[in-house]
C-alpha angles and dihedrals in degrees: 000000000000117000106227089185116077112241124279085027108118111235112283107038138259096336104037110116134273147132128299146143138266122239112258111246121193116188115201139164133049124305120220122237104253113256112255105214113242118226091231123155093247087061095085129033137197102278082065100047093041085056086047093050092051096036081060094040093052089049091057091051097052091049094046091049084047091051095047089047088052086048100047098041089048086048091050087047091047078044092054103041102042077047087057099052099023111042087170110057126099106185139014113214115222133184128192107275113252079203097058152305130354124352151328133211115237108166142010119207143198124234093268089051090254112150120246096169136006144127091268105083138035093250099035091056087046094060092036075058089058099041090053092050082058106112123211121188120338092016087296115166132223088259094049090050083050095051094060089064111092120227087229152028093009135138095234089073093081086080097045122084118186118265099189105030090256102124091197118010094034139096112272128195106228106204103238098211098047090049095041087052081050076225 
């Protein structure tokens, strides 16, 4: 058999393994304490603080646009459903809730205003009672719908019009068809 390594070469060439020794290393001198940064005001500069602003911004936009897709699909589902039972109705009336967040339905009306169903009258309240048992998604009822729209500063509001005068704390109409279209 031919060698094809030189001699004094271990089998398998140059990096075939074997013994050898470790460079020597000597440390000497003295070592400096790391630095531990300050939280002085210099540290960070705007650049930093101007990510920080839009990062937060940006947070508050997303949570506002999540708010108002929570809202507007609670107020299509309240739409539909008050549509079903009701084919009549035109609008449904809502306060801010003295229990809670966000809203409550107190009334559902006709095109002419006409009440179908509210708190005021035996059979009205009656039918208002039978409006509020309906159930949305998850077994939601019509109270737990109104209470995802917030009483401010929210998209759904676009299909409300004030009833009493009151921009903010008052009873709004919320037009049935608009809100059902999700238009």
């Amino acid at each position: 058999m031919i060698a094809r390594v030189p001699e004094g070469v271990p089998a398998g060439g140059q990096f075939a393994p074997g013994a050898h020794e470790e460079a020597p290393i000597v440390l000497t001198g003295e070592f400096k304490a790391p630095v531990q940064a300050s939280h002085s005001p210099g540290l960070f500069g705007d650049r930093e603080l101007q990510i920080t602003q839009n990062l937060y911004r940006d947070g508050l936009i997303k949570r506002q646009k999540a708010i108002d897709d929570v809202a507007n699909l609670a107020l299509a589902q309240i739409a539909i459903l008050t549509l079903r039972k009701f084919p009549d109705a035109a609008t449904i009336r809502v306060q801010p809730s003295e229990d809670g967040p966000g809203m409550v339905v107190t009334g559902v009306h006709d095109t002419d205003g006409h009440t179908i169903a509210s708190e005021e009258g035996y059979e009205e309240a009656q039918l208002l009672h039978e409006f509020k048992s309906l159930r949305g998604f998850a077994g939601a009822s019509m109270d737990d719908l109104a209470a995802e729209l917030p009483v401010q500063d929210a998209d759904w509001w676009k299909h409300a019009s004030e009833a009493d005068g009151d921009e903010w704390c008052g009873t709004h109409d919320v037009d049935l068809r608009a809100a059902a279209s999700g238009s």
